[in-house]
Each structure stands twice: as C-alpha cells, then as structure tokens.
N, C-alpha and C positions, 0 to 999 in steps of 0.2 A: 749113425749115432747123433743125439741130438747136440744141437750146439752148448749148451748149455752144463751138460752132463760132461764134457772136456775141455768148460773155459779152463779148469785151474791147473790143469796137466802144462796145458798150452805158455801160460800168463808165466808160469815159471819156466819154463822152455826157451821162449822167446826174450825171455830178460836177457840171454845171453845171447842172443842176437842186437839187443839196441841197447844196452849195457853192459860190453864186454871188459871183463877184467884183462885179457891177454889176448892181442891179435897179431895174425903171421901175414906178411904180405909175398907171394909169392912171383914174383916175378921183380922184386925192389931193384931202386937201379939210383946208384949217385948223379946221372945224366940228367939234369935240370929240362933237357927236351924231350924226355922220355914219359912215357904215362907211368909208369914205375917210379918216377921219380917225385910225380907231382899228388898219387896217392901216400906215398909214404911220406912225404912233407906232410900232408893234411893229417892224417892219421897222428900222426909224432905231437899233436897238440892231442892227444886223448888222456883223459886219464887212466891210465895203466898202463900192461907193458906192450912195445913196437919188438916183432922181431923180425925183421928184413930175410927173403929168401932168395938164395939166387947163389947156384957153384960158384960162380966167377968171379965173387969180391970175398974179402974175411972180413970186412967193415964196411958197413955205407952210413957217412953222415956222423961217425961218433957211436954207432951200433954196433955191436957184434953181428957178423952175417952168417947165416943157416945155407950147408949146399943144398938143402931136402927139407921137405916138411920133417920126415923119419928123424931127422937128428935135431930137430928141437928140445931146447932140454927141459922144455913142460909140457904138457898139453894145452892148451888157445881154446878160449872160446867160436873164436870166430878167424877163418885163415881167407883171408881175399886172392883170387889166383887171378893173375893178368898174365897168359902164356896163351902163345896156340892153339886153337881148338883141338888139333890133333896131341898134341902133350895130354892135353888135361885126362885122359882117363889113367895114365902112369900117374901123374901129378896126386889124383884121388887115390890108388891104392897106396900113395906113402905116406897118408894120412891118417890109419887104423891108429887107434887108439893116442890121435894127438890133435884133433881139432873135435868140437861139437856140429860148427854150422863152416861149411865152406864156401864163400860167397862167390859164382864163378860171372867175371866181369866178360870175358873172351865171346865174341860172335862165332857163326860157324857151324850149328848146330842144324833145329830141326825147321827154323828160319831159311834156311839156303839149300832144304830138302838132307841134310844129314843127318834122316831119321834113325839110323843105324848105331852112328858117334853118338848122338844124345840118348838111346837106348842103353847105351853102352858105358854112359858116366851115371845112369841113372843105377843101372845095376852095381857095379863098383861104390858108388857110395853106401848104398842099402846094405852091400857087406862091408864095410868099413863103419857101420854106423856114421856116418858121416850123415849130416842135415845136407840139403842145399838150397842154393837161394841161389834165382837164373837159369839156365846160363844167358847168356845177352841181356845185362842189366848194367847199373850203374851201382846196385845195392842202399845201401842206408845212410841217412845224414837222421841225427843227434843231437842238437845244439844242446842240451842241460848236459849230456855226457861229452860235450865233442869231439862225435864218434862222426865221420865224415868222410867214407868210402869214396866218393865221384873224385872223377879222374879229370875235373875243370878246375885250375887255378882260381885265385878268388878274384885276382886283378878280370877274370873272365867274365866269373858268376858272382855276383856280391849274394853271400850267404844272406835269410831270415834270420833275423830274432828268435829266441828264444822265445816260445807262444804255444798258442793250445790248438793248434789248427793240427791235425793229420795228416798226409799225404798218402794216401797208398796209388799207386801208377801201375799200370803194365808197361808203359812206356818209358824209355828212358828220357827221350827225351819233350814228351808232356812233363815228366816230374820235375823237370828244370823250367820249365814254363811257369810250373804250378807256384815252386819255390818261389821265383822271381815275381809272381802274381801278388802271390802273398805277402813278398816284402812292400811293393810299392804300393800296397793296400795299410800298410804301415800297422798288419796284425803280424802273429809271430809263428813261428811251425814247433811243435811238440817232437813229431818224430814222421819221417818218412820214409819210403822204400820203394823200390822199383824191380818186380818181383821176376820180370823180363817171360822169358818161354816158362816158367812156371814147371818144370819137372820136379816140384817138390813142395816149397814153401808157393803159396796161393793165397787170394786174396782171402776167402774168406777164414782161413787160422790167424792172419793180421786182425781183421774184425773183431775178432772173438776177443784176441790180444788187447783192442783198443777200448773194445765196451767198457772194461773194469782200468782202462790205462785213469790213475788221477790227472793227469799232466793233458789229457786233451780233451776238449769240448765238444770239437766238431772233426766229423770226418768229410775230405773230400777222396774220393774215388774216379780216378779213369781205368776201364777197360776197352778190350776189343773183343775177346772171348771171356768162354765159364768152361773150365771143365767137368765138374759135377755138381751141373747145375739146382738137384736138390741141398746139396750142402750149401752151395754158395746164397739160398735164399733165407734158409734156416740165419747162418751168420750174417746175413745183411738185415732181416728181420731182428734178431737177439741184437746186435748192435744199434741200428734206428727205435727201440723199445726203451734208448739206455741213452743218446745220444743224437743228434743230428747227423747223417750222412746222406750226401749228397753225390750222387753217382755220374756219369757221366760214360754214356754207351757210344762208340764207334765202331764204325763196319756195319751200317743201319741198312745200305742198299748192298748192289750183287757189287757195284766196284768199291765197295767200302770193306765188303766182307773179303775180295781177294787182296785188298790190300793188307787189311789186318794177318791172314795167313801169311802173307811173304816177310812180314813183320816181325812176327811173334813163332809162326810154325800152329798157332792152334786155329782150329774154326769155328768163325764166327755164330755162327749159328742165325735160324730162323729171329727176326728183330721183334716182329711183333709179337710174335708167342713172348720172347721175353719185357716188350716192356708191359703185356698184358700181365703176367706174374708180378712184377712191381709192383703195381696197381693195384693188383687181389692182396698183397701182403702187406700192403701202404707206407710199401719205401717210396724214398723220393729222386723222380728220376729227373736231372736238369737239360734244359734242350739242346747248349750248349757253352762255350769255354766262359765265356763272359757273364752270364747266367748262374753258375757254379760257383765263380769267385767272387761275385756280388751278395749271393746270400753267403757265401764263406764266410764274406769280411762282418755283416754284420752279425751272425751268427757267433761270433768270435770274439764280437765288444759286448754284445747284451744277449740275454735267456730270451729263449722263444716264450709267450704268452696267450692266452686266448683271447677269443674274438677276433671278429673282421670290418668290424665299423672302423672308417680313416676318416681323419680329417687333414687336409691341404691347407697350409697358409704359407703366402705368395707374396710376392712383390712386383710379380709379371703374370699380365694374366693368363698368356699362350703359354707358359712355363706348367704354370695350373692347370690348364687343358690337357697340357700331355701326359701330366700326372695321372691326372683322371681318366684317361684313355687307359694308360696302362695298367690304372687298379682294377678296371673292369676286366679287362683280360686275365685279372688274378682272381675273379671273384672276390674284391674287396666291395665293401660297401662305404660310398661316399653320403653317411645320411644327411639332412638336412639338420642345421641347427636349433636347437631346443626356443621356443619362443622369447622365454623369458630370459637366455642366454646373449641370444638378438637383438632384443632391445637396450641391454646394458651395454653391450659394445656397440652399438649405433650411437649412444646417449656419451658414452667414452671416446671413442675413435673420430675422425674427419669425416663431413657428409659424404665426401665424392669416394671413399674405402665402398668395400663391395663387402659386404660383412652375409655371407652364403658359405657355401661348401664348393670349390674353394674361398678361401678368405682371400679376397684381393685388397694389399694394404699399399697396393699403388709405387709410384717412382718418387712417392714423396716420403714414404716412410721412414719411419723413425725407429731405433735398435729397441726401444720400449712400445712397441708395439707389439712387436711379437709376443714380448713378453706378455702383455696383457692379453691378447687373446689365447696364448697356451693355456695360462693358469686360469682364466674364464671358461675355457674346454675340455679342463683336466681333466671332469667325471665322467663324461660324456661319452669319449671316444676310447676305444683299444690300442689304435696308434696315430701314431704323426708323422708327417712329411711337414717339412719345414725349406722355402725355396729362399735364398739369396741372391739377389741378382747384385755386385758388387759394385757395379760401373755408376752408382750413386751415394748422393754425401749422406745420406741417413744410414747408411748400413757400415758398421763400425766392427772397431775390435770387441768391443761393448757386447756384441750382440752374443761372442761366447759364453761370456761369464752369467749372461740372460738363461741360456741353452743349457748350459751347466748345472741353474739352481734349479732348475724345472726339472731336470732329469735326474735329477739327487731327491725333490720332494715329490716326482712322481715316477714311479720304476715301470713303464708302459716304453714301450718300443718308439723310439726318437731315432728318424734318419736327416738327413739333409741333404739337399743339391747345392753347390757353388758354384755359381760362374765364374769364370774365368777373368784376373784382371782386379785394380786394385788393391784390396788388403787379402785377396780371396787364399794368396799361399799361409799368409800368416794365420787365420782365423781359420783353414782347413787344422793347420798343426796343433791349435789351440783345441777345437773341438776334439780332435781324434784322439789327446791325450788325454781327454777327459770321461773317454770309451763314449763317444756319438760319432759313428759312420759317415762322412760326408763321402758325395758319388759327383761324378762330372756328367751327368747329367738327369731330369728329371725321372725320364722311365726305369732310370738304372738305380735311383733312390728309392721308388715304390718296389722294386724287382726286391732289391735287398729288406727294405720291410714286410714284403709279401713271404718272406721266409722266417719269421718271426710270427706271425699271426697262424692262429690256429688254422688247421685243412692245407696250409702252403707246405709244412716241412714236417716230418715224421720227429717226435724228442720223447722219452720219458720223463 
C-alpha cells in the first residue's frame, strides 16, 4: 500500500502514541533504585493521567495502584510494561480492551534467540488489539507533551529542549546519544522513539507520522535492519519529499551485520543493494554519527536552499584551506570572486587581506570586516562559511550582532567555525540564539552547510 494512501489512518493513530491522554505503567514500584520507579517519576510530569501497576502496592507515590492492566478503571492510550520477558505474554492478554499501544521496555526476546516468546507476544497482542512498540526499547520522549518513557534519571541524561529535530532509533541506546547530540548542539527535539526488535511499530509508520508532524523539521534516523524493505523506501521517499531526513545505516560489513542481529534479532541485510536504493530514490544517507548531527543542527536553525557556490571568509588561512578541502568533497563550488566585487574590497580592506575565495582577512582583523565583505558577497554566493579564530584582539563580541544583520537582510545559508578560547563561549551563545550554527571546527562547518545547499540533502 502506498505510503501516502495511509498517512491519515496512521497520523491519528500515533497521536496516541506521543500524545497520550492516559498511561499505565506496568511494572511501577515506589523503590527510588528501581527502574519502575524512575519511569514513573518521569512519566508523573505528563500531562494526563499516571496509573501505576503492580499487585504488590494499593499506592505508589500519592497514586492509586492497579494489580493488572484488567482492573484499570479506563482504558490508556499507552501502557509501558517493565516486567520479565517471560511475564509479558500474560501481561498482554490482560490488556484486551484497555490499552491502544503497549510499549514493551523488557529485553529477552528475538535479540537473545527467543524467537518463539516474541512470536508469541506478537500473536497475543494482534488478539487483544493491542499496538506494540519494542520489545527491547526505551520507547518515547515528548518534550511539548512531557511524555518521557526512558528509564535514565535526568541527574543521568540532561533531557533536549523542546525543538523541531526527530529522533527515530532502533537503538536504544544510539537514541540517547542522539538526544544528548542534540542538546549540546543547543537545537531542540520534537519527538522521539526507539522502536527496538520492531515486532510491530517500525520506522517507516513513524515516517509517514512525521512527514505531516508541524512540530518537526528535520528527521534523523538510526537503523541496523528494514523489514519490508519496499515499504520502508516508499516512507522514507514520502518523508524526504516533505522534510529533511537524514539516515544513518549500521551493520554495513559481515561483523557489523552479526552485530546488529544479536542486537535487535532482525537481519541486516545486503549494505550495498541498500545504500544503492537511497541513492535511486534521493534519500540522504549520512556516513556517520558526527556527520548526521552536523547537518542535524543546522538543518534545524535555517531551511535548506539552492545552489552550491560558497564562499569562505577567514582569519586564518589554513583554517580556509581546510574549509575548501572539505567543500570539494561535497561538491561545493568555491567560485572565484566577481571582478568588480574585488576591486572594491581591495580599495576598502588592508593591502596585505588576501581578498580571493577564500577571503583571508588576516590576524589583524577587525569585527567590520566581515561585515563588509559578507554584504559585498551577498548576491553572488548560495552560502557562507564564516571562520573566527578568537585568540585575536579584532575579533569581538561585535562580530555577532555583524552576523546577525547579515543574516536577518540576507536569508542564504550562514554557518561558522569558532576556535576555541577567548570570547569564543560567549559569541558561540550569542550566534546560536540568533539561529546561526557555529561547529568547532572548519570541515564540520562546511559538513553542516553542505546539507543546506541543493544536491547535499533531500527537503520539499
């Protein structure tokens, strides 16, 4: 079925997965060192209702406690089970007609060779109507809803912002990398999930979910496997048509691929037939972690645009070099500058400035230099890289509020490098507030505008 013919079935389905009115947590536990304990803390800041499950208490924390999903006194959109892998198939039959989506967190399945047990919760939920998501997962985090399934403390994992970045993982614990990626990137997350052995909810019904989500802009994607792998192209195509996603394949060699089985329980599959598919359907496949979250972040502050002419302005010229190494390898075009552009910043600027592609404005430069040769470049080029080397008195706080008007009177793709040292934490904070990407270092500033420029990143 085409993707597109069951976004809408899907988009209202899933609401109740990452906006749930009513959640059950089945395994709750008042023990502060208990993972039951430290999901239902998290949870209990959601909006709507917490109902704790577990024989053993009649309250945990101020709650009423449930001995059974069965004697809940509503039905729950969404019931999290942290119990035994062997429990969980009793767990799912006392769930007919009182949960929609049952998120099962527990390991033990088709991961550790119990393909029989996960056949076996797979069936039971199908008669119970029951959705699932996992089993061996971490589940969903929600920051607009805070809806916050992981079973890590926050003193562990400092949560994202609230932001427009996606998450979707197979792994659970890439999706806390990702998280974490993304806060120190100082973008924010819309919504994530960690979809784990995939006996049911998969990546691409998320996909399909996010195409039309308002709340995100960009998707990032880690897998190891596809289960049906024409479905999974279809929704990764209908999503990158609609949106930036950025994928991210592991299990590429023979030890990559038995890793990922003992992992997840699914198989990897042949690497090159899939990243050849990519390629024919013009998703974008990133080569790896760092890569991913580079065009994440700026993907996330500014809209992709076309063109691939760049221009480089510097303050160090090996900085500039590297820059320019890197845009080649992206297929960026560093053209040369327009004649009559050249002569005015020669005529404006100091002799010893290197006024080419890149623009070398020297260890003497001044915060209004820049400025003068952006807005001298403004028609000229698709985008910019912009280099600060800080460990010099001409490079100021100044230089923000310079980078600021330039990118408010021209909406063209503006990244930056900062070195290290300085005013560089201050003027990183100032920039980044004002949605301009600063990276720590050169190739990783062109990396992130190279996903911004037409032929780098799939967007509608």
């Amino acid at each position: 079925m085409a993707a597109c013919a069951i976004r809408g079935t899907q988009e209202k389905e899933l609401d109740q997965l990452f906006f749930p009115k009513r959640v059950a947590l089945v395994g709750a536990s008042p023990d502060e060192a208990k993972l039951g304990s430290i999901v239902l803390r998290n949870l209990m800041a959601m909006k709507g209702s917490i109902y704790p499950v577990n024989p053993r208490y009649d309250e945990i924390l101020g709650r009423a406690c449930y001995p059974s999903a069965s004697a809940l006194p509503e039905p729950v959109d969404l019931s999290v089970i942290m119990r035994p892998a062997v429990e969980v198939p009793g767990i799912l039959a006392e769930h007919r007609g009182k949960a929609r989506f049952a998120l099962i967190v527990s390991a033990g399945f088709a991961e550790t060779g119990a393909d029989g047990l996960q056949s076996e919760i797979v069936r039971i939920a199908a008669e119970a109507g029951v959705r699932l998501v996992g089993p061996n997962c971490l589940g969903v985090f929600n920051p607009s809803h805070r809806l916050d399934t992981m079973f890590l403390p926050h003193h562990c994992l400092k949560r994202p912002k609230r932001g427009n970045v996606a998450v979707v993982s197979q792994s659970g614990a890439m999706m806390i990398c990702l998280l974490d990626a993304v806060r120190v990137a100082n973008a924010g997350v819309s919504r994530a999930v960690n979809y784990g052995n995939a006996v049911d909810l998969d990546a691409p019904e998320v996909y399909e979910y996010l195409a039309d989500d308002q709340g995100t802009a960009v998707v990032v994607s880690y897998l190891e496997s596809v289960g049906d792998g024409r479905r999974f192209l279809e929704a990764a195509r209908f999503l990158s048509q609609r949106k930036p996603l950025l994928i991210l394949k592991a299990g590429k060699g023979a030890g990559g691929s038995a890793a990922a089985f003992s992992h997840t329980g699914r198989l990897a599959g042949n690497y090159q037939v899939f990243h050849s598919l990519l390629a024919h359907c013009g998703i974008r496949e990133v080569a790896g972690f760092d890569e991913m979250m580079d065009a994440a972040k700026t993907v996330s502050y500014q809209r992709p645009a076309s063109g691939t002419r760049v221009c480089i302005i510097t303050n160090g010229g090996g900085s500039g070099v590297l820059a320019a190494d890197e845009c080649a390898r992206h297929g960026l075009q560093l053209a040369g500058l327009p004649d009559d552009v050249r002569s005015r910043l020669k005529d404006a600027l100091p002799s010893f400035y290197t006024v080419a592609n890149p623009v070398d404005l020297t260890g003497q430069v001044r915060d209004d230099d820049y400025r003068d040769a952006l807005f001298a470049l403004r028609d000229h080029f698709d985008g910019f890289v912009v280099i600060a080397l800080t460990g010099v008195a001409g490079v100021t706080l100044r230089l923000a509020d310079h980078l600021r008007e330039f990118r408010s009177a021209v909406p063209k793709p503006l990244v930056v490098h900062i070195a290290q040292g300085g005013v560089a934490p201050r003027l990183t904070r100032l920039l980044e507030r004002a949605g301009i990407p600063v990276y720590p270092s050169p190739e990783r500033a062109v990396r992130g505008l190279a996903a911004l420029l037409e032929g780098e990143i799939s967007h509608g």
